[in-house]
N, C-alpha and C positions, 0 to 999 in steps of 0.2 A: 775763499778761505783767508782770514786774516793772519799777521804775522805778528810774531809777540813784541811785546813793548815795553818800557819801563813799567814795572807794580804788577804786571801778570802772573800769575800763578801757573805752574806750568808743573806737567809730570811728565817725567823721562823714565823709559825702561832701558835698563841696562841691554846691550846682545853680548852674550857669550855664546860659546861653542857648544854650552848645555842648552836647554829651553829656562827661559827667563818667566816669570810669573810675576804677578801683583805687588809680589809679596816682597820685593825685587826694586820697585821703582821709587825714583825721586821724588817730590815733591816741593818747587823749591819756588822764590818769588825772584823776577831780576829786580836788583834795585839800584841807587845809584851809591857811587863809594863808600861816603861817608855814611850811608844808611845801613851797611853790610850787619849781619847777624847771622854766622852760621848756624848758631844752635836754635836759633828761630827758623828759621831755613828761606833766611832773605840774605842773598846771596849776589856778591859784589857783580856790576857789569863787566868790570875790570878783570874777574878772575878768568881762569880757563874754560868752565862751562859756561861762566854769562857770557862771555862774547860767543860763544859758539851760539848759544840758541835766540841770541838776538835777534830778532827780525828777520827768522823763519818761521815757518809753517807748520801744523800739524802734520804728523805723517812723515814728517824729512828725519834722515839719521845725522847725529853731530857728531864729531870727533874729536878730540882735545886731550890733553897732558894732565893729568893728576897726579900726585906722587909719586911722580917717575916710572906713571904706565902711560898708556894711550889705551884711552876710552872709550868705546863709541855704545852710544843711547839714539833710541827714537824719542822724539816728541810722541806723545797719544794721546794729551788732550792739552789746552790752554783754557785757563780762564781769565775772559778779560776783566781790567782792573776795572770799577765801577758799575760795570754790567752785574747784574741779580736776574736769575732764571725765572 
Protein backbone atom coordinates (compact mmCIF):
# COMPACT_ATOMS: atom_id res chain seq x y z
CA UNK A 1 0.00 0.00 0.00
CA UNK A 2 1.54 3.27 -1.00
CA UNK A 3 1.63 6.42 1.04
CA UNK A 4 0.31 9.72 -0.03
CA UNK A 5 2.57 12.35 -1.60
CA UNK A 6 2.58 15.73 -2.88
CA UNK A 7 -0.59 16.23 -5.72
CA UNK A 8 -2.45 13.11 -4.47
CA UNK A 9 -5.89 13.39 -4.15
CA UNK A 10 -7.08 11.79 -1.18
CA UNK A 11 -10.57 11.39 0.65
CA UNK A 12 -11.07 11.39 4.46
CA UNK A 13 -14.28 10.35 6.27
CA UNK A 14 -14.98 12.24 9.11
CA UNK A 15 -15.43 9.51 12.66
CA UNK A 16 -17.93 10.91 14.87
CA UNK A 17 -19.77 9.26 17.59
CA UNK A 18 -22.81 9.06 14.97
CA UNK A 19 -22.24 6.91 11.85
CA UNK A 20 -20.34 8.92 9.18
CA UNK A 21 -21.57 8.34 5.42
CA UNK A 22 -20.27 9.43 1.92
CA UNK A 23 -22.08 12.16 2.16
CA UNK A 24 -19.60 13.20 5.07
CA UNK A 25 -16.17 12.89 3.45
CA UNK A 26 -13.40 15.11 2.14
CA UNK A 27 -11.92 15.23 -0.82
CA UNK A 28 -8.89 17.34 -0.87
CA UNK A 29 -5.29 17.32 -2.97
CA UNK A 30 -1.92 17.78 -0.64
CA UNK A 31 -0.15 20.46 -2.22
CA UNK A 32 2.78 22.59 -1.56
CA UNK A 33 2.28 26.18 0.20
CA UNK A 34 2.35 28.49 -2.32
CA UNK A 35 -0.08 26.30 -4.37
CA UNK A 36 -2.75 26.22 -1.60
CA UNK A 37 -6.52 26.73 -2.77
CA UNK A 38 -9.03 25.84 -0.24
CA UNK A 39 -12.03 26.50 -2.29
CA UNK A 40 -10.48 24.15 -5.03
CA UNK A 41 -9.76 21.79 -2.39
CA UNK A 42 -5.87 21.71 -2.75
CA UNK A 43 -4.88 22.15 0.48
CA UNK A 44 -1.59 23.50 2.03
CA UNK A 45 0.98 20.73 3.29
CA UNK A 46 1.71 23.21 5.98
CA UNK A 47 -1.84 23.25 7.36
CA UNK A 48 -3.27 20.83 10.17
CA UNK A 49 -4.71 18.11 7.82
CA UNK A 50 -1.92 18.18 5.25
CA UNK A 51 0.64 17.31 7.63
CA UNK A 52 -1.38 14.78 9.23
CA UNK A 53 -2.15 12.67 6.08
CA UNK A 54 1.11 13.06 4.53
CA UNK A 55 2.86 10.06 4.04
CA UNK A 56 0.31 7.78 5.33
CA UNK A 57 -1.60 5.07 4.08
CA UNK A 58 -4.88 4.12 3.19
CA UNK A 59 -6.97 2.81 5.96
CA UNK A 60 -4.96 4.77 8.89
CA UNK A 61 -7.05 7.41 11.07
CA UNK A 62 -5.48 11.17 11.42
CA UNK A 63 -5.86 13.49 14.02
CA UNK A 64 -5.27 17.19 13.95
CA UNK A 65 -6.56 20.76 15.10
CA UNK A 66 -9.15 22.63 13.16
CA UNK A 67 -11.00 25.49 14.36
CA UNK A 68 -10.34 24.96 17.67
CA UNK A 69 -11.61 21.18 17.59
CA UNK A 70 -9.65 18.01 17.29
CA UNK A 71 -10.45 16.13 14.28
CA UNK A 72 -10.03 12.65 13.52
CA UNK A 73 -10.84 11.29 9.71
CA UNK A 74 -9.86 8.01 8.09
CA UNK A 75 -8.01 7.92 4.85
CA UNK A 76 -10.44 5.46 2.37
CA UNK A 77 -9.00 5.94 -0.57
CA UNK A 78 -5.82 7.87 -2.48
CA UNK A 79 -5.29 8.62 -5.74
CA UNK A 80 -2.10 8.84 -7.00
CA UNK A 81 -0.99 12.08 -8.70
CA UNK A 82 -0.14 10.99 -12.48
CA UNK A 83 -1.55 7.52 -12.35
CA UNK A 84 -5.06 7.03 -14.53
CA UNK A 85 -7.01 3.90 -13.91
Amino acid sequence: MSKIHYYDRIRLRPLHTTESSEEDDLCIQIVYPQEADAVAGRISSEAPVGQAALHRKEGETITFNAQGQRMRMRIISIEKHGVTA
